[in-house]
C-alpha positions as CSV (number, residue, x, y, z in Angstrom):
1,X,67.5,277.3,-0.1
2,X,64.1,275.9,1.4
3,X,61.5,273.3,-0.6
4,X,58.0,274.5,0.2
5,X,55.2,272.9,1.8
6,X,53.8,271.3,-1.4
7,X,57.2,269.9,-2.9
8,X,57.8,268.7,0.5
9,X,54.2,267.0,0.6
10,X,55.0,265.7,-2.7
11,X,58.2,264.5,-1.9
12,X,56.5,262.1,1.2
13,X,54.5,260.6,-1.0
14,X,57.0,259.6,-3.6
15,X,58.8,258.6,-0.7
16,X,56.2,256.2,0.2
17,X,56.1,254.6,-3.2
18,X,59.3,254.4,-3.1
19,X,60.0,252.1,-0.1
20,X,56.4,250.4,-0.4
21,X,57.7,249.1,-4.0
22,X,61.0,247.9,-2.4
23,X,63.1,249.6,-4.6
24,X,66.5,249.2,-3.9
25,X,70.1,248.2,-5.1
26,X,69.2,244.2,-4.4
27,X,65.6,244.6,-5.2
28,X,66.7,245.0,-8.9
29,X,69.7,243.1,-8.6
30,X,67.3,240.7,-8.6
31,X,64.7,241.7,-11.1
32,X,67.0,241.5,-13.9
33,X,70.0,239.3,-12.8
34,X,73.3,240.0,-12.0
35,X,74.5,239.9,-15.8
36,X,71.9,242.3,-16.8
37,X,73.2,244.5,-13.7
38,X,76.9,244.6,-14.5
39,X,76.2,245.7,-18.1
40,X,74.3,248.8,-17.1
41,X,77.7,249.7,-14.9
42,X,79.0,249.4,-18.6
43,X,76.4,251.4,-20.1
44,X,74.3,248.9,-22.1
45,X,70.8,248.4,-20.4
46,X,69.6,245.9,-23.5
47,X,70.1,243.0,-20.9
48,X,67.6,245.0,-18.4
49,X,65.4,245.6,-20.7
50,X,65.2,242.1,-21.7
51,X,64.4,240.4,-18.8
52,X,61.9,242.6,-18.1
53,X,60.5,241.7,-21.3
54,X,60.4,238.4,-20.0
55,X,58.9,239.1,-16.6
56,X,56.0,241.2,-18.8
57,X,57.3,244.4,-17.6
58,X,58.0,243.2,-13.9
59,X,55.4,245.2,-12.4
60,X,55.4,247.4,-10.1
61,X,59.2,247.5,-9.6
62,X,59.8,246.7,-13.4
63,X,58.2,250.2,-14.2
64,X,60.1,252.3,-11.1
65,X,63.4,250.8,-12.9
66,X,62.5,251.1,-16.6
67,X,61.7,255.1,-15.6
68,X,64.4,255.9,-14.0
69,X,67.3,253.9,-13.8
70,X,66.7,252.8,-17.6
71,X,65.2,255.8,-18.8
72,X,63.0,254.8,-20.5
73,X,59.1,255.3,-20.7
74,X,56.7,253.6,-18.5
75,X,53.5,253.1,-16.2
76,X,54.0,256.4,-14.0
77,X,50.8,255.4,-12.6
78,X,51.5,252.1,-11.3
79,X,54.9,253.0,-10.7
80,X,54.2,256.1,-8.1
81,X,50.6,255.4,-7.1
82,X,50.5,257.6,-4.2
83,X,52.5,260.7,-5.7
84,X,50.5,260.0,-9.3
85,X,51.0,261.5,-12.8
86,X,50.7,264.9,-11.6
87,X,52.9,265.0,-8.7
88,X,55.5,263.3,-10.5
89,X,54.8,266.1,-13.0
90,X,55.3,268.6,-10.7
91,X,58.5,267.1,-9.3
92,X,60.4,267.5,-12.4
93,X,60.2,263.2,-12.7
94,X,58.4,262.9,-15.4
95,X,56.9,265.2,-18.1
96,X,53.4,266.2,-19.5
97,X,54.0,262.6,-21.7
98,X,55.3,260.6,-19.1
99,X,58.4,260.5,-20.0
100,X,61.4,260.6,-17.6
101,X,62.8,263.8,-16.9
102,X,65.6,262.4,-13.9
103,X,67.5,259.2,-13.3
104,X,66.1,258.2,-9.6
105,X,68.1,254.8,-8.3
106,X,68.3,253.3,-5.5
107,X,72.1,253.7,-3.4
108,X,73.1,251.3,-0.6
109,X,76.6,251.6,1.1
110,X,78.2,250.8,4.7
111,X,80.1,253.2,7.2
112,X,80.9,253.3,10.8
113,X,77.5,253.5,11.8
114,X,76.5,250.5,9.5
115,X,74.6,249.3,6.4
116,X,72.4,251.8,5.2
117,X,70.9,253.0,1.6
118,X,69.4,255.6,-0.2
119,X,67.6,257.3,-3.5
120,X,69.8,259.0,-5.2
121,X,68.2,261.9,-8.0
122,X,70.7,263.3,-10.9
123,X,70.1,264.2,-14.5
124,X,69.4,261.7,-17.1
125,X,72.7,260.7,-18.6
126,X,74.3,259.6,-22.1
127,X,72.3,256.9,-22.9
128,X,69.0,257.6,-22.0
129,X,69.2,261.1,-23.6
130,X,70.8,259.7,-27.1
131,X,73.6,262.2,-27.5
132,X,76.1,264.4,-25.4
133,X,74.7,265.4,-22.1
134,X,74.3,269.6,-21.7
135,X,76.7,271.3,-19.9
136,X,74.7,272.0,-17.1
137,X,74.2,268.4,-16.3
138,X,74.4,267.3,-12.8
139,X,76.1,263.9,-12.5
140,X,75.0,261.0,-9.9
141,X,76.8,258.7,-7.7
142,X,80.0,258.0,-9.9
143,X,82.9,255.3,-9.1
144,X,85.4,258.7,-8.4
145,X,82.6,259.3,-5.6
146,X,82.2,256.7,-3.7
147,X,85.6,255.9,-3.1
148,X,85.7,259.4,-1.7
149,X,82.7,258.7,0.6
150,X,84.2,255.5,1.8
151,X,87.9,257.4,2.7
152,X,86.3,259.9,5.0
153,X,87.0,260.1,8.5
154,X,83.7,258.8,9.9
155,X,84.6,260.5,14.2
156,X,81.7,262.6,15.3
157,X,82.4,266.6,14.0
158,X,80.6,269.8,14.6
159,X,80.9,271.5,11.1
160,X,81.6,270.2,8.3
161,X,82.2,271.6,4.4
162,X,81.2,269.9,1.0
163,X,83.2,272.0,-1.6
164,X,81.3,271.9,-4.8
165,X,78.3,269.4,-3.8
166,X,76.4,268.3,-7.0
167,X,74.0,265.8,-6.7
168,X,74.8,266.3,-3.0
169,X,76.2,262.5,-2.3
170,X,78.8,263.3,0.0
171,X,77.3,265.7,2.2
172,X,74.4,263.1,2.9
173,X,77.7,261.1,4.1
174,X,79.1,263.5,5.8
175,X,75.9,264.4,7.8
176,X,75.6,260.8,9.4
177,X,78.7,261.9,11.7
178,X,78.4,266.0,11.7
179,X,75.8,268.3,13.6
180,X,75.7,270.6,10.7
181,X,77.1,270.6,7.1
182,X,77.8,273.4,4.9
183,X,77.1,272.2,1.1
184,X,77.9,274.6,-1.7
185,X,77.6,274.6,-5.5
186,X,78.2,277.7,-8.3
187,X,75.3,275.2,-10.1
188,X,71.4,276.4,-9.3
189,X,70.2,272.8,-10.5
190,X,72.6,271.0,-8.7
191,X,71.9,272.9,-5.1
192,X,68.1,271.8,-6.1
193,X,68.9,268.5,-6.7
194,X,71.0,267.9,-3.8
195,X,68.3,270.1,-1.3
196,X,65.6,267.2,-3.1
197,X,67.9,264.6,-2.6
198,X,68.3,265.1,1.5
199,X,64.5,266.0,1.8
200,X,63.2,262.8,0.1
201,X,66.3,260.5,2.4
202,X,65.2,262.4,5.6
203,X,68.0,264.5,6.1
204,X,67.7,267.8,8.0
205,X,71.1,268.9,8.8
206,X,72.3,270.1,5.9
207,X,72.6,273.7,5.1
208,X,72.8,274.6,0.7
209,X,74.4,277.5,-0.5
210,X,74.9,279.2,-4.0
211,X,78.4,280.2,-5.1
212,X,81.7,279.8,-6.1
213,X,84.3,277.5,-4.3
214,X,85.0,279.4,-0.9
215,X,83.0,282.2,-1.8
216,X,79.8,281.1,0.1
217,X,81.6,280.3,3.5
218,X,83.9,283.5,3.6
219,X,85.1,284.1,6.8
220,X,84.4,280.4,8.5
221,X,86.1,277.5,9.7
222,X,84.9,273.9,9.4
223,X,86.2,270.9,11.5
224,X,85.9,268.6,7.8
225,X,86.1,269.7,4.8
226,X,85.6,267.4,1.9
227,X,85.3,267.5,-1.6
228,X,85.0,265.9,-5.1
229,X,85.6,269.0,-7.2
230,X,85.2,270.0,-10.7
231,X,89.3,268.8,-11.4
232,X,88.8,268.0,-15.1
233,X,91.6,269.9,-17.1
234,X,89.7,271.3,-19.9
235,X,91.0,273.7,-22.9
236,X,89.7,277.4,-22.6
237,X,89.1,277.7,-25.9
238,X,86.0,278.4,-28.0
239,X,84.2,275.2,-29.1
240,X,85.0,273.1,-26.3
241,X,81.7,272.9,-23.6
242,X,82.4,273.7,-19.8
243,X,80.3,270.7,-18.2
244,X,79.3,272.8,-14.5
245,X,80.0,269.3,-12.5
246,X,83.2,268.6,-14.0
247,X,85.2,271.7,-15.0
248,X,86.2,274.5,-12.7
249,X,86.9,277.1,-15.5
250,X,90.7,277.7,-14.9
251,X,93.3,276.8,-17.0
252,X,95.1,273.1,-16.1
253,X,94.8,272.0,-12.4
254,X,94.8,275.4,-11.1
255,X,91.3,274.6,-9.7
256,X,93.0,271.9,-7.8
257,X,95.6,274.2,-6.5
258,X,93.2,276.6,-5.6
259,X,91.3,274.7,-3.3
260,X,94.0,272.7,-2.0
261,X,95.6,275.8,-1.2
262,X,92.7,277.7,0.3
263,X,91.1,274.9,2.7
264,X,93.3,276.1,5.2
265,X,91.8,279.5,5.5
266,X,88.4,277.5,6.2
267,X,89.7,274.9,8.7
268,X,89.7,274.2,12.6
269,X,92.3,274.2,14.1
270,X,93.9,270.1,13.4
271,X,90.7,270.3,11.3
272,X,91.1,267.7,8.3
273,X,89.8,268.1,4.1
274,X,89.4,265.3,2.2
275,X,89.6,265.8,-1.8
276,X,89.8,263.9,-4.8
277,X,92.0,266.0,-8.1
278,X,93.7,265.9,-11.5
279,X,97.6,267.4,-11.3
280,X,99.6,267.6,-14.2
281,X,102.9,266.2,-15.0
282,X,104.8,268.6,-16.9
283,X,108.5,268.9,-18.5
284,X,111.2,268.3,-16.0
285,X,108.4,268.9,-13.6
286,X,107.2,266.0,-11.3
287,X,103.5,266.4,-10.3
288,X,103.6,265.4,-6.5
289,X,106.5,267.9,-6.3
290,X,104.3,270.3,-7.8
291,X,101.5,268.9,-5.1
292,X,104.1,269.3,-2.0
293,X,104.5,273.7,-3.2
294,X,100.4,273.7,-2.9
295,X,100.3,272.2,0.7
296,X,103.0,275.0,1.9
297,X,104.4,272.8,4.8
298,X,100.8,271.6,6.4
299,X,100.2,267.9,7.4
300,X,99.7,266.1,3.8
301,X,98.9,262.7,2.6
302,X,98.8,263.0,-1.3
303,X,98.2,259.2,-2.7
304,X,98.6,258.8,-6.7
305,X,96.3,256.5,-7.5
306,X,96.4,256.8,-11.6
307,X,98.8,258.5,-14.4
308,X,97.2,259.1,-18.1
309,X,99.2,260.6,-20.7
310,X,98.1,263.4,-22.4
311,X,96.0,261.7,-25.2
312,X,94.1,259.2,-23.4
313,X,93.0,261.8,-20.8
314,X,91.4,263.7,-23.4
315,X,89.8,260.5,-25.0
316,X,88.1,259.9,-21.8
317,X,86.6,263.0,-20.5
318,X,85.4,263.7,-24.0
319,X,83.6,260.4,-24.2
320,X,82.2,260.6,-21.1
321,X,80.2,263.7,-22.0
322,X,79.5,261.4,-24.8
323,X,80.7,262.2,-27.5
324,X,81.8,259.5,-30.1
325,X,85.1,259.1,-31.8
326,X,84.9,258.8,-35.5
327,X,82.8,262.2,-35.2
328,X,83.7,265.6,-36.5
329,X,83.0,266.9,-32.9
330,X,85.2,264.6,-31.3
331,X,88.2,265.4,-33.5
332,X,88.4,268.8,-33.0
333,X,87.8,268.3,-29.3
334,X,90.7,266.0,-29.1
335,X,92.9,268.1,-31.1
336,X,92.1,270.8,-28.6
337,X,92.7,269.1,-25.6
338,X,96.4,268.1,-27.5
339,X,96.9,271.6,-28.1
340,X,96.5,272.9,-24.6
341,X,98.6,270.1,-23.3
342,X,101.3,270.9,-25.7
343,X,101.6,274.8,-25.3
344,X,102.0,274.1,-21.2
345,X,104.2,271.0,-21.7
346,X,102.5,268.8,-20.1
347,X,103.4,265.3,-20.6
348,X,101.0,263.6,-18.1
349,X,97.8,263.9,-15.7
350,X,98.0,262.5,-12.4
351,X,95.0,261.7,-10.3
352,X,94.0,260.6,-6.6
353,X,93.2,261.4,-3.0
354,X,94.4,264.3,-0.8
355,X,94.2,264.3,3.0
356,X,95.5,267.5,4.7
357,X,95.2,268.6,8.2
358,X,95.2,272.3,9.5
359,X,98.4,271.6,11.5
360,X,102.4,270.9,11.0
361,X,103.4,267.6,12.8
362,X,105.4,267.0,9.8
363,X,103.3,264.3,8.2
364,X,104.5,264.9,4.7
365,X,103.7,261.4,2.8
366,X,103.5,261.7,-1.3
367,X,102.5,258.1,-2.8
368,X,101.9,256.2,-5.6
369,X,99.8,253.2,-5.4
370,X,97.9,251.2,-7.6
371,X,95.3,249.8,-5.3
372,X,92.5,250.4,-2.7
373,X,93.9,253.8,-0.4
374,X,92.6,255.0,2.9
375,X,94.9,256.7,5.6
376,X,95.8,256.5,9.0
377,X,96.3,260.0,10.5
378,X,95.7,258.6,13.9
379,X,98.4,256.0,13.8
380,X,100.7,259.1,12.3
381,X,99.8,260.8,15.7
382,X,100.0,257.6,17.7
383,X,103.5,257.2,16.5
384,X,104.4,260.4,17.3
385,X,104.0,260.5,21.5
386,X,104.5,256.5,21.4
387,X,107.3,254.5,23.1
388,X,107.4,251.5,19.7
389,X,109.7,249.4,21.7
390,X,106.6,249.1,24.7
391,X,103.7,249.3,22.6
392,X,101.6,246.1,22.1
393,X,100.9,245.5,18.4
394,X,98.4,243.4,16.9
395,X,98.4,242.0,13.4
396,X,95.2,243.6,11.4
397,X,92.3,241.1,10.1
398,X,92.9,241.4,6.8
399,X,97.2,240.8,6.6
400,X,98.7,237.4,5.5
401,X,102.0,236.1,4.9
402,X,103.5,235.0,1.5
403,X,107.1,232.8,1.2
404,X,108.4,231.8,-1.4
405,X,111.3,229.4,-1.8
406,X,113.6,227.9,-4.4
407,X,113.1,224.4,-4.9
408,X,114.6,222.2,-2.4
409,X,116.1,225.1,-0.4
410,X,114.8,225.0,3.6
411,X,114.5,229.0,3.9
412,X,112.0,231.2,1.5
413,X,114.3,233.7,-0.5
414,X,111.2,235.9,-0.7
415,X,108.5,237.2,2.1
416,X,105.8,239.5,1.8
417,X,103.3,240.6,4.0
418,X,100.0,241.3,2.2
419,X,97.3,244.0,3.2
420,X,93.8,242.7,1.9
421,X,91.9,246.5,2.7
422,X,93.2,249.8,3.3
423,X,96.2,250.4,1.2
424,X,96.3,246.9,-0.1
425,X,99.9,246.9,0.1
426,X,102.5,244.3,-0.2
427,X,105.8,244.9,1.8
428,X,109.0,243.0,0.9
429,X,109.6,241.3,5.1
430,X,112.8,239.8,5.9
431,X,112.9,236.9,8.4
432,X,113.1,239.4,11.5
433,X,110.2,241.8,10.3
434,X,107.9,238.5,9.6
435,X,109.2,236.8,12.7
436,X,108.5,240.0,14.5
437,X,104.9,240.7,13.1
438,X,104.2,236.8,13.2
439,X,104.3,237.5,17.0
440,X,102.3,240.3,17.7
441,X,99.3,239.7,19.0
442,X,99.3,242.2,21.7
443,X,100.6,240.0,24.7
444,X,104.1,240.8,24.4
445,X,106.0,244.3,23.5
446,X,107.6,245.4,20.3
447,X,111.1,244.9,22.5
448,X,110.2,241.8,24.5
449,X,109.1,240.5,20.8
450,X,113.1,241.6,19.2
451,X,114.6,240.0,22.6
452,X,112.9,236.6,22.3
453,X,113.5,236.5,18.4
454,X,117.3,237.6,19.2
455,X,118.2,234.9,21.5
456,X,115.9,232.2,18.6
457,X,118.6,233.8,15.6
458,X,121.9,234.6,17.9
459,X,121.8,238.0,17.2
460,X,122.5,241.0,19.0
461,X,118.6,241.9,20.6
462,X,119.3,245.7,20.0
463,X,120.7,245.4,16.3
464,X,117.4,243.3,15.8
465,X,115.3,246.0,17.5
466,X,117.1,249.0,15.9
467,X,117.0,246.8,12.2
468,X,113.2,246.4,12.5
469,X,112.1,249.4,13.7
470,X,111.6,251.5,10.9
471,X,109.3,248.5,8.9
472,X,107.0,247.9,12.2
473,X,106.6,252.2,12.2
474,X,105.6,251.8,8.3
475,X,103.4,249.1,9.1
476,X,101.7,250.7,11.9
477,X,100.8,253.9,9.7
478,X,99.4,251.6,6.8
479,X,97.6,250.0,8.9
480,X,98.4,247.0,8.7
481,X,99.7,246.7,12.6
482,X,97.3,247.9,15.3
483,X,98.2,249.6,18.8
C-alpha cells in the first residue's frame, strides 16, 4: 500500500503544524494540568475542557487538543494553519463542518536507543462519538500496548513481523531496531491508518499488507515476530458485534492458539515472537497447561499476568466498546458471553505475555506474576554454557534488601530481596543467599564468594555453594543478578 504524492504533500504540512505548535505529551500536560490529564486516562475530559475554558481556549495548542485528543469541535484554521481547512478535509481529520473525524495525540516513550515521541492517528473513541464505537473501529495506543512495546527485544534484526498491526504502534517500535518490517492487518482502515501513521513520523521501512494472520507472509521467515492480536473471546452468536481490532472470529482463544502455534512456521532460525493473549481456564483444565500443548516443546516463557472469572471478563470487554450496563443491549450481551462460557466450561480467562524462540534449549518457564514482566532469554543462554561457581555477578541497580526481625531478637527471621523493574519480584533469601548476593559486585567469584562466607558461618564451603546455587541461577535469569 502506497500514499500518493498529494496525501504525502498533505501529510508534511500537517506535520509542520504539528511540531511548530509543540504538540506533545508534556506540552498538554501542561495546558490543562496534571489533574485534568489523569482524568482523560479515565475517560472524563470535563477537567480538560475546563481549564481551557479558563485559558480562553489556549490558543493555538488549546484547539490542536480540543480537535483531537478531546474531540471536540474547534478552530481547524488556527489549529493547522499550513495544512488548512481543506487539507485537513482531505486527510480524513476533519469534515466538511469542521468537526473531528480522528483522535490525533501526541505519544512519547523511551527504548534502547532513547527518548523519543510521536503522533499517533486512531478512530475517535467512546466518548467523543456518544455511543458504542463501530465494529470496524481501529483502536490507538492502549495500556495492553505499550507494555508490549516496552518488552520487546530492542538488538538490531533484519526482518521483523507485526501480526495484526492496527493503528500500527508496534511496528513503528519495532522499525527503530529492524532494516525491514512486515505489518499485516485483515482491516483496510487500519493498514491506512497505520501506512498514515509511519508517513506523517517519518518512517520508511515499513512494508503494509492486507490479510488474514499468516496469510500475507506465506512462505517467509522473520527474525521477530511480535504481536498484540485480536485475543478477545467473544460469543459467535448473532447479536453480538465482531470489533475488527479486538476479535479474531474463532471460538474461545483459539486465535491465540493459532498464532502461537503457527509463529514457528514464520521464524529464523533462534528467531524470537513476542505476543500479548487471553487463554481460558476451563474444568479440571489449568490454562498454562493448556498454553505448554500450543508451544509443542519450543523455547517458552508464558507470564500470567491477570485471571478474570467468567463474568467480569464479559463486563469489561462489553463496556469498553461502550456499551452501558443498565441497558437492554448490555444484558443480552452479558448473558451471551455467560452462555458461551458455560457450554465450554470455562471457569476463567487468563491473560499476559508470551515469549517463544524458534529453538529447543529447554527454556520451558510458565508464570504467574502480579507485577511489571520482562524476560531474560540471554541470561537463560548465559546460564546454559556458563561455569556459576567462576562467573562474576553483580547486583542490578534497581535490587534492595528487606529484614525483618522480632523484637529484641539479634538475627532477622525474614529476608527478601526486592526487584524494583523487570519482574518486580520479591524472593524469600536466607542468610547465605543475602550474604552471597550482598557480596557480588563483580570482584570476587560466585565460589570465592561461598568460600569466604563458609569460613564467616563454619560451614562446609561446598554445602554453602551447592545450597545457594539454585537461588543465584534464579536470580540471574530474573534479572536481578548481572554476569
Amino acid at each position: 500500500m502506497q500514499l500518493n504524492y498529494r496525501v504525502d504533500t498533505l501529510i508534511e504540512r500537517l506535520r509542520d503544524d504539528l511540531s511548530s505548535a509543540g504538540y506533545s505529551v508534556d506540552a498538554l500536560d501542561a495546558l490543562w494540568g496534571v489533574d485534568a490529564a489523569a482524568a482523560l486516562h479515565r475517560g472524563n475530559r470535563l477537567p480538560a475542557r475546563r481549564a481551557l475554558a479558563r485559558l480562553d481556549g489556549g490558543g493555538r495548542l488549546g484547539a490542536l487538543a480540543t480537535l483531537f485528543v478531546l474531540g471536540l469541535p474547534a478552530d481547524v484554521a488556527l489549529a493547522l494553519p499550513r495544512l488548512g481547512v481543506a487539507g485537513a478535509v482531505e486527510l480524513g481529520l476533519v469534515d466538511d463542518s469542521g468537526r473531528p473525524m480522528l483522535d490525533l495525540r501526541p505519544y512519547a516513550f523511551s527504548d534502547a536507543r532513547g527518548s523519543h515521541s510521536w503522533w499517533i492517528a486512531s478512530d475517535l473513541g467512546e466518548v467523543a462519538l456518544g455511543g458504542a464505537i463501530p465494529e470496524g473501529h481501529v483502536l490507538g495506543v492502549g495500556g495492553a500496548s505499550m507494555t508490549l512495546s516496552g518488552l520487546l527485544l530492542q538488538e538490531h534484526v533484519r526482518s521483523v513481523l507485526d501480526l495484526g498491526t492496527g493503528c500500527g504502534i508496534q511496528a513503528m517500535h519495532a522499525a527503530r531496531f529492524a532494516d525491514h518490517v512486515v505489518a499485516t492487518d485483515i482491516s483496510v482502515r487500519a493498514l491506512e491508518l497505520a501506512q498514515f501513521n509511519a508517513t506523517l513520523n517519518s518512517i520508511e521501512n515499513i512494508e503494509f499488507r492486507l490479510g488474514s494472520l499468516f496469510e500475507p507472509v506465506a512462505g517467509e521467515r522473520f527474525d521477530r515476530i511480535v504481536s498484540n492480536p485480536p485475543f478477545v473471546i467473544t460469543p459467535r452468536v448473532e447479536g453480538v458485534p465482531a470489533y475488527e481490532y479486538r476479535d479474531g472470529g474463532l471460538v474461545g482463544d483459539a486465535l491465540v492458539e493459532h498464532v502461537v502455534g503457527g509463529v514457528f512456521e514464520h521464524l529464523e532460525a533462534h528467531g524470537v515472537a513476542q505476543l500479548l493473549g487471553n487463554w481460558e481456564y476451563r474444568t479440571g483444565v489449568d490454562a498454562l497447561d493448556r498454553v505448554a500443548e500450543w508451544v509443542d516443546g519450543h523455547d517458552a516463557w508464558v507470564v500470567e499476568r491477570e485471571v478474570q472469572d467468567p463474568a467480569l471478563y464479559a463486563e469489561t470487554w462489553i463496556r469498553d466498546a461502550g456499551t452501558r450496563p443498565g441497558t437492554a443491549e448490555f444484558e443480552s450481551l452479558y448473558a451471551a458471553w455467560l452462555d458461551d462460557f458455560a457450554d465450554r466450561g470455562v471457569t476463567a480467562v487468563g491473560f499476559g505475555y508470551v515469549t517463544l524462540r524458534a529453538s529447543a534449549t529447554g527454556l520451558a518457564r510458565f508464570e504467574r506474576i502480579d507485577g511489571p514482566v520482562g524476560g531474560n532469554l540471554a541470561a537463560h543462554d548465559w546460564l546454559r554454557s556458563a561455569s556459576l561457581a567462576n562467573a562474576h555477578l553483580t547486583v542490578a541497580s534497581d535490587v534492595t534488601e528487606e529484614r525483618h526481625y522480632w523484637p529484641g531478637d539479634e538475627h532477622p527471621t525474614v529476608i527478601d530481596v526486592r526487584q524494583g523493574g523487570g519482574f518486580g519480584r520479591t524472593v524469600a533469601a536466607g542468610t547465605a543467599l543475602a550474604a552471597v548476593v550482598g557480596a557480588c559486585d563483580g570482584e570476587l567469584s560466585i565460589g570465592a564468594i561461598c568460600g569466604a562466607i563458609a569460613q564467616l558461618l563454619e560451614v562446609d564451603e561446598g554445602e554453602l555453594l551447592e545450597e545457594v546455587m539454585a537461588g543465584i541461577r534464579e536470580l540471574v535469569i530474573t534479572g536481578m543478578l548481572l554476569p
